[in-house]
DSSP file (Angstrom, degrees, kcal/mol; ACC not computed):
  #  RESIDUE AA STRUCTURE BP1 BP2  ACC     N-H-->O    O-->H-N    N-H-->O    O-->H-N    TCO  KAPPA ALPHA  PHI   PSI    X-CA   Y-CA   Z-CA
    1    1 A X              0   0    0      0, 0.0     0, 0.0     0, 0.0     0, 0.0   0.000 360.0 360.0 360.0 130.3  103.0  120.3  102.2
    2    2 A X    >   -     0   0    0      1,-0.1     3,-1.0     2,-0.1     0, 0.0  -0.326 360.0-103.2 -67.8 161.5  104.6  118.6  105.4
    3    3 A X  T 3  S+     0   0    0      1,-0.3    -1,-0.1     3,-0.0     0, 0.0   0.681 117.5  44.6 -36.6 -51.0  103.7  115.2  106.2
    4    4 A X  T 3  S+     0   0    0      2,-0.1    -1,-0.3     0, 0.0    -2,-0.1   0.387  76.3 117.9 -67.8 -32.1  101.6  116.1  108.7
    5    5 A X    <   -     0   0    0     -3,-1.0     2,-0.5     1,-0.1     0, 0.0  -0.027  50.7-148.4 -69.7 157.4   99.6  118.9  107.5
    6    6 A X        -     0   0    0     31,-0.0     2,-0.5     2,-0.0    -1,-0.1  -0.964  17.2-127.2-149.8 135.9   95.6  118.2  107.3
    7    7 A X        -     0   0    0     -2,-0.5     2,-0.3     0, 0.0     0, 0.0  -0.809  27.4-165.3 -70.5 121.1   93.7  119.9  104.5
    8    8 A X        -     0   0    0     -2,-0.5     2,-0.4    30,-0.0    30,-0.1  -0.876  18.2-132.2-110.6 171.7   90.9  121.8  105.6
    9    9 A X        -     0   0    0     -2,-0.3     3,-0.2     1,-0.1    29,-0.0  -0.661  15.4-143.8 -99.4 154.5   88.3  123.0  103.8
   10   10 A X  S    S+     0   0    0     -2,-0.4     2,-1.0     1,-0.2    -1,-0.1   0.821  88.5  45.3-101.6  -6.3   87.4  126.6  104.5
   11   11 A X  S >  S-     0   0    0      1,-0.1     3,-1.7     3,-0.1    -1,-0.2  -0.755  72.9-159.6-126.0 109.8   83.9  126.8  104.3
   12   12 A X  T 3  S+     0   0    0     -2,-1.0    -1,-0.1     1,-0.2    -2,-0.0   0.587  79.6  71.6 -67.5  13.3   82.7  123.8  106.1
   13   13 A X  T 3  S+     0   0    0      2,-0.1     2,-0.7     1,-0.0    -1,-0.2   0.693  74.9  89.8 -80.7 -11.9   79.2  123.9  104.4
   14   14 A X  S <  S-     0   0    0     -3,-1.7     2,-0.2     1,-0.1    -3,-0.1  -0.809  75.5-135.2-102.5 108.5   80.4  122.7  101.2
   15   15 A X        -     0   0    0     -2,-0.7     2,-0.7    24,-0.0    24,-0.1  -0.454   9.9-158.5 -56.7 117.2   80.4  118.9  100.8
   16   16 A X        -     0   0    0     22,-0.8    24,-0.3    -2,-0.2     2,-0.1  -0.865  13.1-175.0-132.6 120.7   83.0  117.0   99.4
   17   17 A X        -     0   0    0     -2,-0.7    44,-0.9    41,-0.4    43,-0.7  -0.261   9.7-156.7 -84.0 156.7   82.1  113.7   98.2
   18   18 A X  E     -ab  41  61A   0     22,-3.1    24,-2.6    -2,-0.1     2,-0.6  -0.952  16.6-130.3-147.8 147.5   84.4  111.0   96.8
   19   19 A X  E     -ab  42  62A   0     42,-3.0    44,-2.3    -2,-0.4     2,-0.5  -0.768  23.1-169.3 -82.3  94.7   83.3  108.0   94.2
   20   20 A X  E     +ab  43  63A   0     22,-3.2    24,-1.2    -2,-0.6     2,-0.5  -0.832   7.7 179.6-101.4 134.3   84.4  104.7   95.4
   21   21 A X  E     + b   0  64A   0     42,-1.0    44,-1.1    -2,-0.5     2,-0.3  -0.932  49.7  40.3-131.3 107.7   84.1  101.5   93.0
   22   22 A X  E    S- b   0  65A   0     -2,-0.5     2,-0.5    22,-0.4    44,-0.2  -0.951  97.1 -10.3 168.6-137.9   85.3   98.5   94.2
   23   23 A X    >   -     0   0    0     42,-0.9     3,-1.7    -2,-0.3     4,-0.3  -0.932  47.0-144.9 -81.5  96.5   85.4   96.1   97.3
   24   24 A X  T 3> S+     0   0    0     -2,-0.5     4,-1.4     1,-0.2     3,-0.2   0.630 102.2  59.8 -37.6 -22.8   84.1   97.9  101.0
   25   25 A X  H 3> S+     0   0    0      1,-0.2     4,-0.6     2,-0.2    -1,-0.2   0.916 100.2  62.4 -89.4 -24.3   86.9   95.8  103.1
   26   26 A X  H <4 S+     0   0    0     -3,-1.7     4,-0.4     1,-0.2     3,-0.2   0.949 119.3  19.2 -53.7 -43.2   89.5   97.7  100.7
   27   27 A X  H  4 S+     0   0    0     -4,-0.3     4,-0.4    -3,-0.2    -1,-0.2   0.367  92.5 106.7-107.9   1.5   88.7  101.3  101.9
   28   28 A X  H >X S+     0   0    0     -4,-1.4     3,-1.7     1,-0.2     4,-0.6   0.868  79.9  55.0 -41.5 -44.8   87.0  100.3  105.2
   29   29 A X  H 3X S+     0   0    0     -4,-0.6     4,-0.5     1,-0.3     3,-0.5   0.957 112.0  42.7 -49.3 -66.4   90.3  101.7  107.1
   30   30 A X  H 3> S+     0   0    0     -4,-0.4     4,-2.7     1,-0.2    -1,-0.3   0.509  86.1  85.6 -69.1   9.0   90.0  104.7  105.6
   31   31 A X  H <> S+     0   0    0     -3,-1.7     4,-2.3    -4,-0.4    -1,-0.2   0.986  98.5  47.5 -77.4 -45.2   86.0  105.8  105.6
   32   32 A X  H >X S+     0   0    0     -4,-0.6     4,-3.0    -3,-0.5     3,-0.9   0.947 107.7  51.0 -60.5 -42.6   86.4  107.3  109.1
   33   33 A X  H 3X S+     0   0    0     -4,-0.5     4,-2.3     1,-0.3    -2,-0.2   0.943 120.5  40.4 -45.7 -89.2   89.7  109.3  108.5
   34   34 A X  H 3<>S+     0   0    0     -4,-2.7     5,-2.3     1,-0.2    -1,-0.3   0.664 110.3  54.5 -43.8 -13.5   87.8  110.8  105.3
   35   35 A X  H X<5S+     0   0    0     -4,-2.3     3,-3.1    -3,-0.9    -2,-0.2   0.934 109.8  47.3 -91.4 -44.9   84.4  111.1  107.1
   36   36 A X  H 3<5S+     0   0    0     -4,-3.0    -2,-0.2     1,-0.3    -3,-0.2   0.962 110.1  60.6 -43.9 -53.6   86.4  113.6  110.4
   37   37 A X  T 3<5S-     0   0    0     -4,-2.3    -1,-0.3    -5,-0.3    -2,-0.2   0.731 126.5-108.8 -72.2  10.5   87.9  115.4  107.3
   38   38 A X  T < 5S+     0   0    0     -3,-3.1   -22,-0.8     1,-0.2     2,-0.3   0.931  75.6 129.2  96.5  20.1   84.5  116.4  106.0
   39   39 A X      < -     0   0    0     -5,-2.3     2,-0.3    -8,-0.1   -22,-0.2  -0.901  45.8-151.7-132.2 131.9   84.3  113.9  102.6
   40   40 A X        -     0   0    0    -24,-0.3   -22,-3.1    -2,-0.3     2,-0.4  -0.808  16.8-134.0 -99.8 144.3   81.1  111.9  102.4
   41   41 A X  E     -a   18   0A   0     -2,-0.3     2,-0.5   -24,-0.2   -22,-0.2  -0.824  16.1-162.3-108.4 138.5   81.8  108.0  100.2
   42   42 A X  E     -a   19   0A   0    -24,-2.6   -22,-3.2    -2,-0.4     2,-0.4  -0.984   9.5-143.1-126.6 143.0   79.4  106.9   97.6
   43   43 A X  E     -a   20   0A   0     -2,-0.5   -22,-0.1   -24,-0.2   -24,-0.1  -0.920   4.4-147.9-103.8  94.8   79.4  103.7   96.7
   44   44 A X        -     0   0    0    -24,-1.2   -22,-0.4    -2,-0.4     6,-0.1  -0.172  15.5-143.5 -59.4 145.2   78.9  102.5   93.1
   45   45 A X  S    S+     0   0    0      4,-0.1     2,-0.2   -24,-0.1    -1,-0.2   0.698  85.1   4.6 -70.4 -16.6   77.0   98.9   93.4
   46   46 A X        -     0   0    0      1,-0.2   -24,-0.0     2,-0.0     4,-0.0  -0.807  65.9-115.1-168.8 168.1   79.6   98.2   89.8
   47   47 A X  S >> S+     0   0    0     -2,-0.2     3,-2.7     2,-0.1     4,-0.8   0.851 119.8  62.9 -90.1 -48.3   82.2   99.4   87.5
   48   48 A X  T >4 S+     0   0    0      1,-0.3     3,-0.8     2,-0.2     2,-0.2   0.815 112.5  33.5 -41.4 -82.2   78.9   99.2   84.8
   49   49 A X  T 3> S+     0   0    0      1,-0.3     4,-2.5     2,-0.1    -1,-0.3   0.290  97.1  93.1 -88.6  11.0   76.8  101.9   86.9
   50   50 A X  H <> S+     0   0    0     -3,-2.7     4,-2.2    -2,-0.2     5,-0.3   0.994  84.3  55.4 -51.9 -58.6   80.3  104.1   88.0
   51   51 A X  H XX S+     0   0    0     -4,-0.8     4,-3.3    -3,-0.8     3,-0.8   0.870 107.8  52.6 -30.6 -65.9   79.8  106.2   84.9
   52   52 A X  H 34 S+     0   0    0      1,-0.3     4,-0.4     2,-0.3     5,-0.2   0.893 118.6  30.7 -45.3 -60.8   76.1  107.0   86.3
   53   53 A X  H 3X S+     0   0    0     -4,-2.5     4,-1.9    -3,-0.3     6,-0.6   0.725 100.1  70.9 -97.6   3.9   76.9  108.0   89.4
   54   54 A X  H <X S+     0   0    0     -4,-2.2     4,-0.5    -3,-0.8     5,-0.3   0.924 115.6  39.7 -78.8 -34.8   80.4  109.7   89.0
   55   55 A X  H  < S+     0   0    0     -4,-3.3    -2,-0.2    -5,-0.3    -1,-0.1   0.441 120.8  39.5-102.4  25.8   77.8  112.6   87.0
   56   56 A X  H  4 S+     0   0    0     -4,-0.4    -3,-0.2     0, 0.0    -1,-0.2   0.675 113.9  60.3-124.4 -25.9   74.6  112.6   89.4
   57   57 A X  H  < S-     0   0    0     -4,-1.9    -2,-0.1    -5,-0.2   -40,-0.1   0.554  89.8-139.4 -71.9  -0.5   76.8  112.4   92.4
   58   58 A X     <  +     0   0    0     -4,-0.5   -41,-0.4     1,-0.2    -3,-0.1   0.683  37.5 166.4  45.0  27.7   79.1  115.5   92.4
   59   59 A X        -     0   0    0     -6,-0.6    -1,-0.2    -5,-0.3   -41,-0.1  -0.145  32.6-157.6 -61.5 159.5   82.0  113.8   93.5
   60   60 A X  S    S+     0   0    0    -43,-0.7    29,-0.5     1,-0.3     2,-0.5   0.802  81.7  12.9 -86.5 -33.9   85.4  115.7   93.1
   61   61 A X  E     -b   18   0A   0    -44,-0.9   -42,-3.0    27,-0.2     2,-0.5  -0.974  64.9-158.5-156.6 148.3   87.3  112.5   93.1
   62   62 A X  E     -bc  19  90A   0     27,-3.4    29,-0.9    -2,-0.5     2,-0.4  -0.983   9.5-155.5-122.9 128.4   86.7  108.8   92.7
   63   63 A X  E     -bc  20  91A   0    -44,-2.3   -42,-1.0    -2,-0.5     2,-0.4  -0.965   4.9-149.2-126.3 121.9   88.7  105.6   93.8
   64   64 A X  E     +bc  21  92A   0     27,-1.9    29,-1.9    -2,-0.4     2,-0.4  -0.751  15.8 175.2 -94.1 125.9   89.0  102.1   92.8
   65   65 A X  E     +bc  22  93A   0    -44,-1.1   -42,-0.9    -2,-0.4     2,-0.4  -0.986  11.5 149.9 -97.6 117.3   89.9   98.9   95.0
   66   66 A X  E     - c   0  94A   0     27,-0.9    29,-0.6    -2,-0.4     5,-0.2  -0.891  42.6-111.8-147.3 150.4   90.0   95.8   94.2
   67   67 A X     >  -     0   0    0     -2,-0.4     4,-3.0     1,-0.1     5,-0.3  -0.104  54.2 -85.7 -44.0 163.5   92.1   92.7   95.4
   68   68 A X  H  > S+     0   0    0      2,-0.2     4,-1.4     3,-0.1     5,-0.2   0.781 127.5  45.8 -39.3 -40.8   94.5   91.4   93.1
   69   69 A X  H >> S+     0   0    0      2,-0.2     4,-2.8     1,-0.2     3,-0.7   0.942 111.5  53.8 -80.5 -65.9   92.4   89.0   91.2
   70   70 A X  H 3> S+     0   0    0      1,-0.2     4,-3.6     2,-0.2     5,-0.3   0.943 106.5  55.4 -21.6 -54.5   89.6   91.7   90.8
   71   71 A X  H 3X S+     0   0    0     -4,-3.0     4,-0.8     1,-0.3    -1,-0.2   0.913 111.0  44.5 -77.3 -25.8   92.3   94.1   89.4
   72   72 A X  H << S+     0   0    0     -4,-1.4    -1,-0.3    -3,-0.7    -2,-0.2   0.847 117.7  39.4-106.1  -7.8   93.2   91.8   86.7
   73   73 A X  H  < S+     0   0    0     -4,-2.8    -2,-0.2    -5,-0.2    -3,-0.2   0.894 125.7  34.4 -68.6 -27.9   90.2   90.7   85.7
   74   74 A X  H >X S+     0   0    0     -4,-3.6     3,-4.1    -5,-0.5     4,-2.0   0.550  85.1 105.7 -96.0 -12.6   88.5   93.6   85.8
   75   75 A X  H 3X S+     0   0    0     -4,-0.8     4,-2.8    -5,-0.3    -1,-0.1   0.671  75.3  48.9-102.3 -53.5   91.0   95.4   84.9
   76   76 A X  H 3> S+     0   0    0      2,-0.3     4,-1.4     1,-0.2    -1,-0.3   0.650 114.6  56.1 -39.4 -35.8   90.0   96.4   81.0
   77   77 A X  H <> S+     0   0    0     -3,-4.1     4,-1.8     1,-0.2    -2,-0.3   0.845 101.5  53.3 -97.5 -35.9   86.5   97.4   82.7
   78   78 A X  H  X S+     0   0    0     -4,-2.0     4,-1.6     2,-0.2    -2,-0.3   0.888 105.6  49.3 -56.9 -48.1   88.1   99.6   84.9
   79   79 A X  H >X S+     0   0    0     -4,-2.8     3,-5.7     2,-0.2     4,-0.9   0.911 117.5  49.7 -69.4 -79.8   90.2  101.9   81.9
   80   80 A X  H 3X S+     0   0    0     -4,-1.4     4,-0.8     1,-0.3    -1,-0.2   0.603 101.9  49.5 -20.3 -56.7   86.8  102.0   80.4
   81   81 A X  H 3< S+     0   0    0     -4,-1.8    -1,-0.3     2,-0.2     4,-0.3   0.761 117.4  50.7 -64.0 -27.4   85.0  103.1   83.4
   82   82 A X  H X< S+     0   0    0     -3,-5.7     3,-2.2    -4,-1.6     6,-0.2   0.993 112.5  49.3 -53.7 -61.4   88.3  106.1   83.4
   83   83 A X  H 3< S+     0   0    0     -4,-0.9     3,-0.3     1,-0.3    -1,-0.2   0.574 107.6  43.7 -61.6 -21.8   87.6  106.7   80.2
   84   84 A X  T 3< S+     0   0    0     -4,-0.8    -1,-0.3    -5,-0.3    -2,-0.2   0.235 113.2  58.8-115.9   2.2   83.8  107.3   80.4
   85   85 A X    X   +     0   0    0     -3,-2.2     3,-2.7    -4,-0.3    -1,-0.2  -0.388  55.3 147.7-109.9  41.6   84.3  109.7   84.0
   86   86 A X  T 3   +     0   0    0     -3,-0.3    -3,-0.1     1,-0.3    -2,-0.1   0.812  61.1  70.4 -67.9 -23.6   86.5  112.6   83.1
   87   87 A X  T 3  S+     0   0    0    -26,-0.0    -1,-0.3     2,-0.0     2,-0.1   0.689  90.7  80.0 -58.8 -16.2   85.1  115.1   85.4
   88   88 A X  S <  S-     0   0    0     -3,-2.7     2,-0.5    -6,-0.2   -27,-0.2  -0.325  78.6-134.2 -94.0-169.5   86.7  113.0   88.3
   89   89 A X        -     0   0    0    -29,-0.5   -27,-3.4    -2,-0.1     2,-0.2  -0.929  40.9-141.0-129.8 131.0   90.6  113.1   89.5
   90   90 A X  E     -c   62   0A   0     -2,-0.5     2,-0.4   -29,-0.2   -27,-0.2  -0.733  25.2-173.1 -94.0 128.5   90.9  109.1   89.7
   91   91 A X  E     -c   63   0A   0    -29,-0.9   -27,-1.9    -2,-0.2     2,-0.3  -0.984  12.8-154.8-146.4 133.7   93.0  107.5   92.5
   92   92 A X  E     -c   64   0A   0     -2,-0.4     2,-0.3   -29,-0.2   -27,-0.2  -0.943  11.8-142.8-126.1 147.6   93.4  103.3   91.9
   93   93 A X  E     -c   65   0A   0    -29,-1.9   -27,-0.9    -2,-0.3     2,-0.8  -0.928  34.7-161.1-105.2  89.8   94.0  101.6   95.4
   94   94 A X  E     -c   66   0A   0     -2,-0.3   -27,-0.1   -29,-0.1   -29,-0.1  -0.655  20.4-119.8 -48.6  77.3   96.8   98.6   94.0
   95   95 A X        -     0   0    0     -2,-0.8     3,-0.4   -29,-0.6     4,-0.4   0.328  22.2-126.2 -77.2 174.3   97.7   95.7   95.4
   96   96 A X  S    S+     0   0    0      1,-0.3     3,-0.3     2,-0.1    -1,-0.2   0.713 103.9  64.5 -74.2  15.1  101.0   95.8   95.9
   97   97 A X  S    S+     0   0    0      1,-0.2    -1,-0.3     2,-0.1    -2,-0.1   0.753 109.6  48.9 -92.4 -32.2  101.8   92.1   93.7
   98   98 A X              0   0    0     -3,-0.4    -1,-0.2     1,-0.2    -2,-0.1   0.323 360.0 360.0 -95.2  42.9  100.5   94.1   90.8
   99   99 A X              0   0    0     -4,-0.4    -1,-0.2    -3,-0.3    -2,-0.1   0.364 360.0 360.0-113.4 360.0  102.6   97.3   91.1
């Protein structure tokens, strides 16, 4: 797909959610870009209650932020939280000292 190319959906009644777990300032940038493409963000309050709502919300896809120190502390609670959501396609936001 070029660089450029924008996805659309074809039947614009059909909602597409995405699962975010992590720190709002991480994905602030991006909530408008996703909300003009049609994807509404739910926000787990925790990595604990991600499970919960990655199967009552009907996301397609879920995404984790967290600053550096978050991502290694948390980091063990985060593979869990994978592990315990398979129905989503998983996207971890990194920062770039732990890549």
């Amino acid at each position: 797909m070029p660089k450029n190319a924008k996805l659309k959906i074809s039947d614009p009644s059909i909602e597409r959610s995405v699962l975010y777990v992590g720190e709002k300032e991480i994905i602030a940038a991006s909530t408008g870009i996703l909300k003009e493409e049609g994807w509404s963000i739910i926000y787990a309050p925790s990595l604990a209650e991600a499970p919960q709502y990655a199967s009552k919300s009907g996301a397609l896809v879920g995404v984790v932020g967290f600053s550096q120190k978050e991502f290694v502390d948390h980091a063990h609670r985060v593979e869990l939280m994978l592990a315990q959501s398979t129905m989503l396609k998983w996207i971890a936001l990194i920062p770039p000292q732990c890549r």
